[in-house]
C-alpha positions in Angstrom: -15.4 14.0 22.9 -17.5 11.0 21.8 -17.0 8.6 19.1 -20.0 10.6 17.0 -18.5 13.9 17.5 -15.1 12.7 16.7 -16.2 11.9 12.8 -17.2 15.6 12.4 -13.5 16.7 12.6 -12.0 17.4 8.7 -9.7 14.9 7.0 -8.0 15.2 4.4 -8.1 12.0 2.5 -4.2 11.2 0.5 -1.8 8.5 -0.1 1.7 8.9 1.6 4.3 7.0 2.6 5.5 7.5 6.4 8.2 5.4 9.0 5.9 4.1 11.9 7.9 3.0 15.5 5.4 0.7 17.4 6.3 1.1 21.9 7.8 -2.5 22.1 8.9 -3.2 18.8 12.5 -2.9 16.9 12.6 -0.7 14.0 10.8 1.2 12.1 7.2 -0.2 9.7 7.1 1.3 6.3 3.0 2.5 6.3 0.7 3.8 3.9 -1.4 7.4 5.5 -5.0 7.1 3.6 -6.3 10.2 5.6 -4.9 12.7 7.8 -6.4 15.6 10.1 -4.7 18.0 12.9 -6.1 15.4 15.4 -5.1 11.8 13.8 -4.5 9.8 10.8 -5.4 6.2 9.3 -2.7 4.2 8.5 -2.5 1.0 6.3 0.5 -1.9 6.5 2.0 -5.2 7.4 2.5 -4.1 11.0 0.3 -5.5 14.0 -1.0 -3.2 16.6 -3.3 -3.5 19.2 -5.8 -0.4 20.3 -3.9 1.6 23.1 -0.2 1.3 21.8 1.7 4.2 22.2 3.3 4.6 18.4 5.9 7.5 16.6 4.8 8.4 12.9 7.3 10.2 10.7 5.1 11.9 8.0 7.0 14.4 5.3 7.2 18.1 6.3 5.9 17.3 9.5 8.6 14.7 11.3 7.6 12.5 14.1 4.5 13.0 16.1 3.3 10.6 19.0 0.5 9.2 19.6 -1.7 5.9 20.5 -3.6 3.3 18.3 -7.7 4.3 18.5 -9.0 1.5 17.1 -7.5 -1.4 14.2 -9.7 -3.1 11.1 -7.7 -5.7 9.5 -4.2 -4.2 8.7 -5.8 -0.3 8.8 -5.6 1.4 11.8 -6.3 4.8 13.5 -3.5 7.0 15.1 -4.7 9.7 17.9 -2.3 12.5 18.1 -0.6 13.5 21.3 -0.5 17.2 20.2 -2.3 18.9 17.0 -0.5 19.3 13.8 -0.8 21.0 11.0 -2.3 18.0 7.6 -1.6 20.5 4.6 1.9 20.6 5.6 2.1 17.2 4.3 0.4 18.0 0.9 3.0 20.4 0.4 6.1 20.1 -2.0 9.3 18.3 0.0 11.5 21.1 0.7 15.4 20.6 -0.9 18.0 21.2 1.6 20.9 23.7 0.2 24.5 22.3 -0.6 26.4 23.6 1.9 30.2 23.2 -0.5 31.3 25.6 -2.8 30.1 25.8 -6.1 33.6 24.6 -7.4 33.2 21.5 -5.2 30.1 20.3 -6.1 29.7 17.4 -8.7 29.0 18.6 -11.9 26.0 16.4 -13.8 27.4 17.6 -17.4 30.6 17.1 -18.7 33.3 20.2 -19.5 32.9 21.7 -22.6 36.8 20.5 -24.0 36.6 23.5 -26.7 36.6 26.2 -23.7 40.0 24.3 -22.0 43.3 25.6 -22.3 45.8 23.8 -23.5 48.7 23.1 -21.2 
């Protein structure tokens, strides 16, 4: 596929937060994803890459896909997929994990109504 027929595939453009590993660097870049498709995603932040590093992105819903830098513009850069995922994953609501403990060991936000205790 050439460059040209590469800017026909659909983005959709957001603003999200997602953990970026860089092959060759320690820990993990906190990044800014302006656009996103099933293919690739631009990224924006304080990290430096160079075009052909192989890079991990951890984007919400999704988890970490790998892929290499296509091409970097100042500190924006483009992110080629390894494998196809699915963008309005990401749009969607963050799913809430359920508390595992039973309900009478699970913090309670509100404090005890003292007119329902009984008196010892």
């Amino acid at each position: 596929m050439n460059e040209g027929e590469n800017r026909q595939i659909a983005r959709d453009s957001l603003f999200l937060m997602a953990d970026l590993r860089v092959d060759g660097l320690d820990g993990d870049f906190r990044i800014k994803v302006r656009n996103l498709s099933a293919g690739g995603m631009m990224g924006e932040g304080n990290v430096r890459v160079v075009r052909g590093t192989v890079v991990q992105v951890n984007i919400r819903n999704i988890g970490w896909i790998e892929g290499s830098v296509a091409w970097v513009q100042d500190n924006r850069f483009g992110v080629a997929f390894r494998e196809d995922i699915d963008p309005r994953l990401a749009r969607a609501p963050v799913t809430r994990v359920e508390d595992p403990a039973p309900d009478y060991m699970r913090y309670q936000s509100r404090p005890a109504d003292t007119a329902l205790l009984r008196k010892i």
